[in-house]
N, C-alpha and C positions, 0 to 999 in steps of 0.2 A: 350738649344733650341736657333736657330737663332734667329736672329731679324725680321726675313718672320715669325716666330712662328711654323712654317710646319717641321720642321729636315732639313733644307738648312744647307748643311756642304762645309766650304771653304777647297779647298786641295791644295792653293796654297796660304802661306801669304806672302805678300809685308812688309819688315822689315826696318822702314827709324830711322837717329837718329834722335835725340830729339833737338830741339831749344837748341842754342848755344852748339853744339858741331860739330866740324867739320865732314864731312864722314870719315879722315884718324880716329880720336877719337873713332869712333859709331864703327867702321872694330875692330879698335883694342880691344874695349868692349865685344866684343860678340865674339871674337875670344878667350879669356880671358875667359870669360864664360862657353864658348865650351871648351876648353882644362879644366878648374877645373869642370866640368860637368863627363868629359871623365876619367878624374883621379881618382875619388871618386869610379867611376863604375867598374875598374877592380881589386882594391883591394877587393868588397866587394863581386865581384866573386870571387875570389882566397878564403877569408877567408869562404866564403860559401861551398865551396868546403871542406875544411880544416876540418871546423866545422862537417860537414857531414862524412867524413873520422874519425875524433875523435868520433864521438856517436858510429859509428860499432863499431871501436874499443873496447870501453865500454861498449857495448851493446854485442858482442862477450865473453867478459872478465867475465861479471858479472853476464851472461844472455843467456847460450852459449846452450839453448833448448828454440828453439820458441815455444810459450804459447797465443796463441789469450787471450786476456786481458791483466788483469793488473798484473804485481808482483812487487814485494820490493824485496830488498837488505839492510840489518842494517847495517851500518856505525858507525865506533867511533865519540861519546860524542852524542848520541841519532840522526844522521842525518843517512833520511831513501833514499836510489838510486832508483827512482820508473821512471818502463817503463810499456809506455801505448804500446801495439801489438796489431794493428788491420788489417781488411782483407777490402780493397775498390772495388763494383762491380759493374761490368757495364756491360750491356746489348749489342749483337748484336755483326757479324764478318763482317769488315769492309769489306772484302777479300769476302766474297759468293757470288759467280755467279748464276744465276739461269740457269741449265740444257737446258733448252729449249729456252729460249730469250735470251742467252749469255751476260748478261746486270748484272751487280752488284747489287743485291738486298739491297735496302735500308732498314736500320735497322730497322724503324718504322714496316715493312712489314714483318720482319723477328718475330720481338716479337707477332706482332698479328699473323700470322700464326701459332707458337709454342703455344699460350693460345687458341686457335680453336683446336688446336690438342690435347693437354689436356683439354678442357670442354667436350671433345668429348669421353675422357676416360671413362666416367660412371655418374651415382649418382651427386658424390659428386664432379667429373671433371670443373663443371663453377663455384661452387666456389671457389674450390682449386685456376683456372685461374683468377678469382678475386683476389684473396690475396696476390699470386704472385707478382703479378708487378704493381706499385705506378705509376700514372699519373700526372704529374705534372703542371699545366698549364703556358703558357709562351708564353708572347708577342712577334709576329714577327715583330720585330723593322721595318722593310723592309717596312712591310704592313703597317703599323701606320705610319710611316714617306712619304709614298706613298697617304694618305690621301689626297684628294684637296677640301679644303673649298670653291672652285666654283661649288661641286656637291652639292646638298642640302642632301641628303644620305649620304656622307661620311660629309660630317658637323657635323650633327645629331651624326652618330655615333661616330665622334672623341668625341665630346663633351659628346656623354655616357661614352665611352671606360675611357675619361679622370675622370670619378668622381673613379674611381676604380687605374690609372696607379701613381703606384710612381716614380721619378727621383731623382738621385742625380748623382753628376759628378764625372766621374771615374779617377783612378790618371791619370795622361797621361804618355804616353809612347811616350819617345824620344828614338830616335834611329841614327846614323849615316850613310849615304851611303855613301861606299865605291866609288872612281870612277872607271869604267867597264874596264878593260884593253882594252887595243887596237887588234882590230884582225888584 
């Protein structure tokens, strides 16, 4: 949280040195920084990569009929090879058009349309579409950070919305730009 308390995010920070060190010093620090920053990061893509490469491998060798769950492998002096197989799903094609409004149909709209079209099966159709598919509730950061404690309404509600919202700081993510070639 800034220091306004509202999600004020700086996107530009001003980096000066520190008392008794000269600016050629503070260039050469942070430049130093930057490059063992930047070095650390493409070995541990490379061995990421590596690492990933070695499990197929093993996972091919040892394992070589995928099995949603779990199985073992016995090893010599009692050590047992165990792979977890699982199946990740997700809902909704980013890609569907809708026929008649030529517009991308948003996923939201796509899952409730398919549970309408099954509650609408029979009987047992709206609970089936009940069981279906898990709703999950989820802060729109956008919205909550869009809050102005000059409204007395959105006041009110930050300060309900807040006995329920938890924070913690995410790692950050550093990144490098490249500079743009010249056209």
């Amino acid at each position: 949280m800034s220091a306004e308390g509202w999600g004020a995010v700086a996107s530009e920070v001003v980096v000066e040195p520190v008392a008794a060190e000269t600016p050629e010093q503070f260039v050469a620090r942070r430049d130093a920084a930057i490059a063992a920053w930047r070095a650390a990061v493409e070995p541990k893509k490379q061995w990421e990569n590596y690492e990933k490469d070695c499990r197929a491998g093993v996972v091919g060798l040892c394992f070589p009929v995928k099995v949603k769950g779990t199985q073992r492998v016995e090893l010599p002096g009692g050590y047992k090879l165990k792979l977890v197989h699982s199946v990740t799903y997700s809902l909704g094609n980013k890609d569907l058009v809708d026929p008649v409004l030529q517009e991308k149909v948003p996923i939201e709209a796509q899952i409730k349309g398919v549970l309408e079209q099954i509650a609408a099966l029979g009987n047992e159709g709206p609970m089936l579409a009940d069981r279906l598919v898990k709703w999950k509730p989820e802060l729109s950061a956008t919205e909550y950070e869009a809050l102005n404690p000059e409204f007395d309404l959105e006041a009110k509600a930050k300060a309900l919305i807040d006995t329920i919202v938890n924070t913690k700081p995410a790692s950050p993510q550093l990144t490098l730009e490249e500079p743009k070639a010249p056209k």
